[in-house]
C-alpha positions in Angstrom: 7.1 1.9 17.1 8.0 5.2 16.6 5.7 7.4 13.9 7.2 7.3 10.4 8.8 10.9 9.1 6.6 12.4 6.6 7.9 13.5 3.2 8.3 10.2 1.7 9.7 10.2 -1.9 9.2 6.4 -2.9 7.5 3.2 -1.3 11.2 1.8 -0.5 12.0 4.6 1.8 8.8 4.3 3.1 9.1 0.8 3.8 12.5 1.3 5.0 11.3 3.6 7.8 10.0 0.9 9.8 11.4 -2.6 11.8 11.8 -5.3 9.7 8.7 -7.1 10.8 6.5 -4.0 10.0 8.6 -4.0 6.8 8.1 -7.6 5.9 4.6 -7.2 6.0 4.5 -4.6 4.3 6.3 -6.0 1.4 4.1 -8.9 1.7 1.3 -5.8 0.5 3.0 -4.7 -1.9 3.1 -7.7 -3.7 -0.1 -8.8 -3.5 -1.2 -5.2 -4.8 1.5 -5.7 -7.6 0.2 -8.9 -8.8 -3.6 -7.6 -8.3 -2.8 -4.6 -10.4 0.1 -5.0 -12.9 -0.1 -2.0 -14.6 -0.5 0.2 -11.7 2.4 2.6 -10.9 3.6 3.2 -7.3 3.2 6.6 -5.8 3.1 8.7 -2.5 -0.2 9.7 -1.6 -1.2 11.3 2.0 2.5 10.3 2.9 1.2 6.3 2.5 2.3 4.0 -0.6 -0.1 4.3 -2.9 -1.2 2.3 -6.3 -2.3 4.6 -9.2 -3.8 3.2 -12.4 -6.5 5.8 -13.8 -6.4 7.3 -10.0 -5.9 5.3 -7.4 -6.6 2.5 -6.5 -4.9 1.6 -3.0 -3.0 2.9 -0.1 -1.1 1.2 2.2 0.3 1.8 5.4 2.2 0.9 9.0 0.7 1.6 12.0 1.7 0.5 16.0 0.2 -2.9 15.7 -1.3 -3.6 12.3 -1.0 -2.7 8.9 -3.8 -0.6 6.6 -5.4 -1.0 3.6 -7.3 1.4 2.0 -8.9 0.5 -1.5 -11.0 3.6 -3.2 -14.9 2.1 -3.9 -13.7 1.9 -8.0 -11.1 -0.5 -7.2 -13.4 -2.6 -4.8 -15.8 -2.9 -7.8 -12.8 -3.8 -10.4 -11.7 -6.9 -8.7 -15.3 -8.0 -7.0 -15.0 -10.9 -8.5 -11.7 -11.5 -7.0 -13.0 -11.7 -3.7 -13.1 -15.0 -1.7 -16.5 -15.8 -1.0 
């Protein structure tokens, strides 16, 4: 898979960059953030999808074989109790 283009203006180009499996999982991430964090707003951070609410909270991103997630420490702590045991 080719490196995505920096410069990203939204999470659909973003996702839109990459094959459609890398994009399916990725939308797969999105979602989960989404219903994780409804009030969140979507934003481009370090040219990854990001979720901001208060700062931010997540970034997500594509890479050759897998894809990342990056939670800051203050959203670990806001949905500990969210976490399977």
């Amino acid at each position: 898979m080719t490196p995505p283009k920096k410069g990203f203006k939204t999470t659909d180009e973003y996702i839109a960059s990459f094959p459609q499996n890398a994009q399916t999982a990725l939308k797969q991430t999105r979602l989960a953030i989404k219903e994780a964090a409804p009030q969140a707003k979507e934003v481009i951070s370090y040219s990854m999808p990001a979720f901001k609410q208060k700062g931010i909270l997540v970034w997500f991103a594509a890479f050759k074989n897998h894809i990342g997630f990056f939670p800051k420490v203050s959203a670990m702590e806001a949905f500990k109790e969210k976490r399977p045991l």
